[in-house]
Residue, then its C-alpha position, 0 to 999 in steps of 0.5 A: x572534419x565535415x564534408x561540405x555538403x553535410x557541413x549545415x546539417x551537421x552544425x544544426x544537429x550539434x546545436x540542437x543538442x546544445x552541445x556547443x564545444x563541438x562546434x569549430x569555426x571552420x564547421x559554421x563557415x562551411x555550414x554557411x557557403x552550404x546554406x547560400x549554395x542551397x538557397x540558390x535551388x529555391x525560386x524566390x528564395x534569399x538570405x532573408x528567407x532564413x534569418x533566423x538559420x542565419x542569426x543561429x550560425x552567426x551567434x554560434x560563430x560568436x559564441x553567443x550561446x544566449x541568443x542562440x538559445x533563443x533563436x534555435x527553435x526558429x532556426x530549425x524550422x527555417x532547415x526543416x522548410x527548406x529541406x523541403x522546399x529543396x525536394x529531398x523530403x521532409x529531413x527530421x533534424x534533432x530537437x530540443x525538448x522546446x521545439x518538439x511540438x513544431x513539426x515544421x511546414x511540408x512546402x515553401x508554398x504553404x506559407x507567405x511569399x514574404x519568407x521573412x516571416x518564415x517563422x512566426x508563419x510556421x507557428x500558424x501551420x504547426x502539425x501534429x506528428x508521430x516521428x518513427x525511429x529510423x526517419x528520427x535517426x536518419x541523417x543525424x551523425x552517429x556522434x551527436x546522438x545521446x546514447x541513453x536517447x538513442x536506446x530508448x528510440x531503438x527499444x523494440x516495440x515488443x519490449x515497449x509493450x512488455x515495460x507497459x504491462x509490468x506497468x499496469x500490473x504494478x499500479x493494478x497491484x497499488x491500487x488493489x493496496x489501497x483498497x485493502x487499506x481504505x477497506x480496513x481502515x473503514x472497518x476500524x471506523x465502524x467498529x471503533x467503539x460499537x462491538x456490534x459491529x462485525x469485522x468479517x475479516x477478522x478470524x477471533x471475532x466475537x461470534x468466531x470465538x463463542x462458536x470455540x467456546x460451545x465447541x469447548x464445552x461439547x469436546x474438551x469438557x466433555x472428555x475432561x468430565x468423562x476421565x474425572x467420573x472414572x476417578x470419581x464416579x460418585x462425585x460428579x456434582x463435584x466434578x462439574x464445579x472442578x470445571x467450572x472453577x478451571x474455567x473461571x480461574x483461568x479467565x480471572x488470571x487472563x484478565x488480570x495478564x491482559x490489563x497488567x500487559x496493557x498497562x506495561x505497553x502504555x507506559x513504555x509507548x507514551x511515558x518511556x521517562x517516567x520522570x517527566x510530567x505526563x502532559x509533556x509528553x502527548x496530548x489526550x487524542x494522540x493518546x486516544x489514537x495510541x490506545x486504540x493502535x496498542x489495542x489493535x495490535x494485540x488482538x491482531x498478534x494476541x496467539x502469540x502470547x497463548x502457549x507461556x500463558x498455558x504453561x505458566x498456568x497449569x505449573x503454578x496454578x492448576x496443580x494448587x487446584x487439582x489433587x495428583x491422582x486426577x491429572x490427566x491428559x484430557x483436563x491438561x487439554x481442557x485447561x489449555x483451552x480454556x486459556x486460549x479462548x480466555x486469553x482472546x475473550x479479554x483482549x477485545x476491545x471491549x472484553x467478552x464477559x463470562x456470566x455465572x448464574x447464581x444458586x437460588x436465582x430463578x432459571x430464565x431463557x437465557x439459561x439451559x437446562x442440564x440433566x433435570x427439570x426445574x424453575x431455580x438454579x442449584x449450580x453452574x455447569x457452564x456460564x452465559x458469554x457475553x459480548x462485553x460487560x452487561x451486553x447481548x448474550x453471545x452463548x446461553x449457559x447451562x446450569x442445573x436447577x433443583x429438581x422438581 
């Protein structure tokens, strides 16, 4: 049981928590002959002074929790003030979430004389105020406090700031994704359908791609070239065009895998029931934006698929081509590139496109010259590359004219 002169103090802390079962009959009384007994150390002061302190202990002791809801804020105020009034300090009582933004009045003196205006005047005096944890907790019983609310007023001030760095560091780390997301999405925008246009995030660009192309034909053909003269020295000619054949199988073979792969994608993404009628399924720009994501997606994961093509075509195709006693380790690697670069050239969207000269045609600047001078091409040595089919040449092939 409450002491007696705990006993308002007491009651308006377990009303501010609404934690209306704790109250006893016996409490409010108490808190009632407490309250009459303190109003009698204010000059001026009467019953009227606090009505709405009043009207809260009388709808408690009914329990009458609506009026008392209604009440509650103003009755606060009416303990808050004559806490002071009386000169043992400005008292913080518990407070609902309503009547925190009321941080009562300093004195008696500060409003009307007619205190039965008490808290409509308080209203005009409101303070802002910024409450430190122990005047929050002082004089509440320990009880009426929620334990998750007295946790969080205890939480040291160190560990306060640390919550707010991890804060910052994780919206700093959303927004970081965001810019990411909005940067790449606008680089899909540009270059959606404009291969002009340069991704510099992307590592098998097109300009990344004819760079390994030159480096493919100053390296790997070059060693491969240089193996097959010892086999047949009196053949280069032949030799030559033995690359060139590679190097268009192999794109001949990865442009069919890419658009039969494709194909396969799209109809298990867009039509998995081939037996339903195509229009059910999707509308023609729900299937523009499948095609383009399909697209992205394998030319973002493309690599994958380069070590089975290889092995697949240097067992069943590249031994049909080649006679046994020219297998070597370097044409084994030639090949193997060429399939890689191939592979990647016809997963752009759009394809990069190999162009061969023509025996006959006439040499022009796009073409350089191999081991002779002359104006008409005799054979290719290794083709022009393309940005897409009929594009801007990306890499000028070499061809070997007639002599002149």
């Amino acid at each position: 049981m409450a002491k007696p002169e705990r006993a308002l103090q007491e009651v308006v802390g377990i009303v501010a928590h609404k934690k209306y079962h704790l109250l006893s009959r016996e409490n409010i009384q108490n808190a009632r002959t407490e309250l009459n007994y303190l109003l009698k150390g204010v000059i001026g002061a009467g019953a009227d002074n606090v009505e709405s302190l009043r009207a809260a202990l009388d709808a408690a002791e009914g329990k009458d929790w609506d009026k008392l809801d209604r009440v509650l804020v103003d009755a606060q105020i009416d303990y808050t003030t004559l806490m002071r009034a009386l000169g043992k300090g400005y008292r913080q009582t518990p407070r609902t979430v309503e009547s925190k933004r009321f941080a009562g009045i300093h004195d008696l003196r500060d409003v009307p004389r007619d205190l039965n205006s008490l808290s409509r005047a308080s209203k005009m005096f409101v303070i802002a105020e910024k409450t430190e944890v122990d005047d929050l907790l002082e004089g509440i019983p320990e009880r009426f406090v929620d334990e998750d609310e007295k946790e969080e007023l205890e939480q040291p001030e160190t560990a306060r700031q640390t919550d707010q760095s991890k804060l910052i560091k994780q919206q700093q780390k959303e927004i970081e994704e965001l810019k990411t997301r909005l940067s790449k999405a606008v680089g899909e925008k540009l270059t959606e359908n404009h291969p002009m246009t340069v991704d510099l995030s992307d590592t098998n660009r097109p300009t990344n791609l004819a760079d390994r192309f030159s480096e493919l034909y100053d390296n790997e053909w070059t060693k491969a070239l240089d193996d097959l003269n010892k086999v047949k020295e009196e053949h280069e000619d032949g030799n030559i065009k033995l690359l060139a054949d590679i190097l268009e199988a192999t794109f001949q073979y990865c442009k069919k895998l890419s658009m039969d792969q494709f194909q396969d994608l799209w109809e298990k993404t867009i039509f998995p029931m081939k037996s339903v009628p195509e229009w059910l399924h999707v509308s023609k720009a729900l299937q523009k934006e499948a095609s383009k994501g399909l697209k992205a997606f394998r030319k973002d994961h493309g690599v994958l698929s380069v070590p089975s093509i290889q092995m697949i075509f240097t067992r069943k195709h590249l031994a049909i081509m080649i006679d046994r006693d020219l297998h070597s380790d370097s044409l084994i690697k030639y090949a193997n590139k060429c399939i890689e670069l191939c592979w990647l050239f016809n997963i752009q969207d759009p394809p990069l496109c190999l162009l061969w000269a023509r025996e006959g045609q006439r040499v022009s600047e796009h073409l350089r010259l191999y081991t002779v001078q002359g104006k008409t091409v005799s054979f290719n040595v290794w083709p022009s590359l393309l940005l897409h089919e009929g594009g801007p040449l990306l890499k000028r092939g070499v061809v070997q004219p007639y002599s002149n």
